[in-house]
C-alpha positions in Angstrom: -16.2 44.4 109.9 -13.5 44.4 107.0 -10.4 44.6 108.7 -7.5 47.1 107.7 -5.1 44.8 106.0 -7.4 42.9 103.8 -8.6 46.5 103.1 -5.2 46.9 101.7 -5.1 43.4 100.5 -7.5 44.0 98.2 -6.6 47.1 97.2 -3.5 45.5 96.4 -5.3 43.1 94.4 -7.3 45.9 92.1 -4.6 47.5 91.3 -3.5 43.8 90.1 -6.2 44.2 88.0 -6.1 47.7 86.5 -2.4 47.0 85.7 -3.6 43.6 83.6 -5.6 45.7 82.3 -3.4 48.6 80.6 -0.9 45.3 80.1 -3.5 43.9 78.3 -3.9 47.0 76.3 0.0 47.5 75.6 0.6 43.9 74.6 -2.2 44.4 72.1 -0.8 47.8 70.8 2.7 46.1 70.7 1.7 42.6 68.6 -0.1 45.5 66.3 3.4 47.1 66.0 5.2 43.5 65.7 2.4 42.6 62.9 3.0 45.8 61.0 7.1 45.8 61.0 7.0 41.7 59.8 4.8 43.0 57.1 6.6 46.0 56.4 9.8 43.3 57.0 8.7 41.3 54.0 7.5 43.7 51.9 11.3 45.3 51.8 12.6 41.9 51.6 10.7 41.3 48.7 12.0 44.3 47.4 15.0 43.9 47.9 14.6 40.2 46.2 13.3 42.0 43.3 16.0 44.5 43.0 18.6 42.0 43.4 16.9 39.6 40.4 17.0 43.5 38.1 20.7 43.9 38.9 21.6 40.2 37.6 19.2 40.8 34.5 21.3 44.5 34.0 24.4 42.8 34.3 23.5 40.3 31.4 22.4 43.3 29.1 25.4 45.1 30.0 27.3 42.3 28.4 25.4 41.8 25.9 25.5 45.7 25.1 29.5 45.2 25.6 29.8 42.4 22.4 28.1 44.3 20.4 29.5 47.6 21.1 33.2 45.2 20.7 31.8 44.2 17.0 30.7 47.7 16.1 34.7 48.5 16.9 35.6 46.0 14.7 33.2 46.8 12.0 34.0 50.2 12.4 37.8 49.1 12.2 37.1 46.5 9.2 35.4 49.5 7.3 38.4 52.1 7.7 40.3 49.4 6.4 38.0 48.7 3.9 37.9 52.9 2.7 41.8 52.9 2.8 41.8 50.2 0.2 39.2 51.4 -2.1 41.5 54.8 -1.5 44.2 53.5 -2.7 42.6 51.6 -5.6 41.3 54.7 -6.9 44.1 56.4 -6.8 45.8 53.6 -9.1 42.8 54.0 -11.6 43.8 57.4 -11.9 47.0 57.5 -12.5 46.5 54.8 -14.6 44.0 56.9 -16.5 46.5 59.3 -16.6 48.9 57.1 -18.4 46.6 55.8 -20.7 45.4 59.6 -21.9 49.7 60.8 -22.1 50.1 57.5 -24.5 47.1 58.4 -26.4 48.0 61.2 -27.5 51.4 59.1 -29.0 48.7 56.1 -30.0 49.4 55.1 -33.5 46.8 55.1 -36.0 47.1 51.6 -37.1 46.0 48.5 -34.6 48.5 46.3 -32.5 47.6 43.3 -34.8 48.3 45.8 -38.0 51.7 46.9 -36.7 52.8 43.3 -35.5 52.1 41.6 -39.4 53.8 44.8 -40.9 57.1 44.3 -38.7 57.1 40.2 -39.4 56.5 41.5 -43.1 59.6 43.8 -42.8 61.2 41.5 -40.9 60.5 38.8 -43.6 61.6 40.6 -45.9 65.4 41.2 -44.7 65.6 37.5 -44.4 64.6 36.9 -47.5 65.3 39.7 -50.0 68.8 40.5 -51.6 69.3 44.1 -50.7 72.1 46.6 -50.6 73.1 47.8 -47.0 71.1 51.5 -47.3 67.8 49.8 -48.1 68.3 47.6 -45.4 69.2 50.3 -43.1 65.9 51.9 -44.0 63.8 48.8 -43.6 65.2 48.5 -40.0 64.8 51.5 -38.9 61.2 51.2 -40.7 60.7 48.2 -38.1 62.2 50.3 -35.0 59.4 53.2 -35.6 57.1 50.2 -35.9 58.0 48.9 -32.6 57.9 51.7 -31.2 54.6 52.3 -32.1 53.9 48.9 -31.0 55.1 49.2 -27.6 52.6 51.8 -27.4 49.8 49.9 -28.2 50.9 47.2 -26.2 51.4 49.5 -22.9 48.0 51.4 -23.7 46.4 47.6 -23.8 48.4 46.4 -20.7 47.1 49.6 -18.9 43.7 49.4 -19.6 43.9 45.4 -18.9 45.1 46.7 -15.3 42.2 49.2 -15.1 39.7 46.5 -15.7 41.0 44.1 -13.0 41.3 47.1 -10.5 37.2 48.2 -11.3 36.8 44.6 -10.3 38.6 44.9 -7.1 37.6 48.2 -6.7 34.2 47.2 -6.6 34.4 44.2 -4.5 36.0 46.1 -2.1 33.2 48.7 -2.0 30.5 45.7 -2.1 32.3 44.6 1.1 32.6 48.0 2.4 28.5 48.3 2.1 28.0 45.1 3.4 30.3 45.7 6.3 28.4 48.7 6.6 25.0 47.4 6.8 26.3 44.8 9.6 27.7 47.4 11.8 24.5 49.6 11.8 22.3 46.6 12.2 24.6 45.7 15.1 24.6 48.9 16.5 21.0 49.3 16.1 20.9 46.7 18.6 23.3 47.9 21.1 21.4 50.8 21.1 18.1 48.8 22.0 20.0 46.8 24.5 21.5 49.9 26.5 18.1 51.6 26.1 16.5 48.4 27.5 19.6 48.2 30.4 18.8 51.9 31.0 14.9 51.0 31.8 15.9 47.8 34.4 18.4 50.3 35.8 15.4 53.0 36.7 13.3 49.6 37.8 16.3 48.8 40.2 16.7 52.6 41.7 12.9 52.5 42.1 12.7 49.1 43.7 15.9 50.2 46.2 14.0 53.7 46.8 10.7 51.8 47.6 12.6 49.2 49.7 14.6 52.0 51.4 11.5 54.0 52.2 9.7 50.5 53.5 13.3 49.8 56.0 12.6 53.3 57.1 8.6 52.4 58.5 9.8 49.4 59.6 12.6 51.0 61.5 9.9 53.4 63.4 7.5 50.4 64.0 10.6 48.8 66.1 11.2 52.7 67.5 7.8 52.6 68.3 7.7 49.1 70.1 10.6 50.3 72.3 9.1 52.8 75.0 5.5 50.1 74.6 8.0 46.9 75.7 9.6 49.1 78.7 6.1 50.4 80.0 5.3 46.7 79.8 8.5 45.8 81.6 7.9 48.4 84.2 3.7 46.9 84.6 5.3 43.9 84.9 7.7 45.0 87.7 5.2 47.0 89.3 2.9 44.0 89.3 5.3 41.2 90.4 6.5 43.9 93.6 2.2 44.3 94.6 2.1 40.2 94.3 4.9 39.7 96.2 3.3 42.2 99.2 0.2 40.6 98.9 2.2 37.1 99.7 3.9 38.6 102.8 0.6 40.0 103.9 -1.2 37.1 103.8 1.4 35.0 104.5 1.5 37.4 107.8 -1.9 37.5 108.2 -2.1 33.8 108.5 0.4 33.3 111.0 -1.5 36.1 113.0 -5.1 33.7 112.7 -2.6 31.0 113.4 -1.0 32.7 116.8 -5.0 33.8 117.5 -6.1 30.7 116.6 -3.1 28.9 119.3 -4.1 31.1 122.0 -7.9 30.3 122.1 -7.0 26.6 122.3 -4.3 27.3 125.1 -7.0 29.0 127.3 -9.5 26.6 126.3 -7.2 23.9 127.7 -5.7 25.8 131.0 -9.8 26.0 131.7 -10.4 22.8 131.2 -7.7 22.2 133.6 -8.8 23.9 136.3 -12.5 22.4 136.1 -10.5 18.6 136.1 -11.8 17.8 132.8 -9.5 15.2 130.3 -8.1 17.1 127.6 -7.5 16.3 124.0 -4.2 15.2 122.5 -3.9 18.5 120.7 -4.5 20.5 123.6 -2.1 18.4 125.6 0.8 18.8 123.3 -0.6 22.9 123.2 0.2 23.1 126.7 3.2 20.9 126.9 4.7 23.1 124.6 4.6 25.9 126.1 5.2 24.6 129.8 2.0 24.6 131.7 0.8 20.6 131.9 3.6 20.5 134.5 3.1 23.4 136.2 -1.0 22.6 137.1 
């Protein structure tokens, strides 16, 4: 017949077992949660790597975009520069134009060379020819109107001498303006790729942080999830270490009840043997002598 306490003992010992069982179960759910947040842990690291490595790449485009956007200033600056120039040179051709059509219409007929070898003839001729004082008079004032008339000529030549040499700089200016030009649109041509191309790593990086957000976010509720799993395992822990440490006091009782049972068979065995005169053992000598009774019989 089972007796009551290891009845108890051992049902004591299956709910040991049912409790290893659901730990079993927990510990496997919880390693499935641990699994899935290290996954979901390095998938947002890697994320996150990747989103770092776009910002340094955005960071170099931006300056990049920045020196060119600086020479498109300076082109932009160069060109004013340029346009106020050729401004002002035009406006110099023009009055100059101006000048030249006013003399015009005072131009003499006959040519600068003309003019010049009729006043040295004149002039030769005062040097040279025995006159009285009013044809003299005459032939000088013959030579003023002459140099007159060649001080126009010479200022109509001397004018449009100046108009050539500012079409020249006129039109190296405006050759440099063009070519200034051209640079600063090809320049900005590629600022304009750079920024777009900055723009695109700058949607790569928002989408890599929103991925790598939403990824910290499932991890987060895999550790959320872990948390009641670990205390239920703490508590089925608890709960099992208390029935183990009740099973040890029970049998740990138990035995020292066999033991006691176990003392008092031997005891009566010896004060039997005793009484018949038989020759007892050692052990049920010292049985007896412990507890007072070889001397008393």
């Amino acid at each position: 017949m089972i007796r009551k306490s290891e009845r108890q003992l051992s049902e004591s010992q299956e709910k040991i077992d049912e409790l290893n069982q659901k730990l079993s179960v927990l510990k496997e759910k919880r390693n499935e949660l641990d699994a899935e947040a290290r996954n979901l842990m390095e998938k947002r690291d890697k994320l996150n790597g990747e989103s770092s490595k776009i910002h340094a790449e955005i960071k170099e485009l931006k300056t990049e975009r920045d020196s060119y956007n600086t020479n498109v200033r300076e082109l932009k600056l160069q060109r004013t520069e340029l346009e106020a120039k050729i401004a002002g040179k035009i406006e110099e051709i023009k009055k100059l134009r101006e000048e030249t059509r006013e003399l015009a219409t005072k131009r003499p007929s006959k040519s600068l060379g003309q003019l010049q070898k009729e006043i040295e003839g004149i002039e030769w001729k005062i040097q040279t020819t025995p006159m009285n004082m009013q044809d003299e008079k005459k032939l000088v004032e013959q030579v003023q109107q002459l140099g007159t008339q060649l001080n126009i000529q010479r200022k109509i030549q001397n004018l449009n001498a100046r108009k050539i040499e500012l079409q020249a700089e006129l039109k190296a200016l405006q050759t440099n303006r063009e070519t200034s030009h051209e640079k600063l649109i090809e320049i900005a041509q590629q600022s304009q790729k750079t920024h777009e191309k900055m723009l695109c790593k700058v949607n790569e990086a928002k989408q890599a942080k929103a991925e790598a957000d939403s990824i910290h976010q499932l991890f987060l509720n895999a550790k959320e999830k872990s948390k009641p799993i670990n205390r239920e395992i703490e508590e089925t822990l608890g709960i099992i270490g208390q029935l183990k440490n009740e099973i040890r006091t029970k049998e740990a009782k138990e035995k020292k009840k066999d033991e006691q049972a176990i003392l008092e068979k031997l005891e009566k065995q010896a004060r039997e043997k005793l009484k018949r005169g038989e020759k007892l053992t050692w052990e049920e000598f010292q049985l007896l002598v412990e507890k007072g009774l070889a001397a008393e019989d």
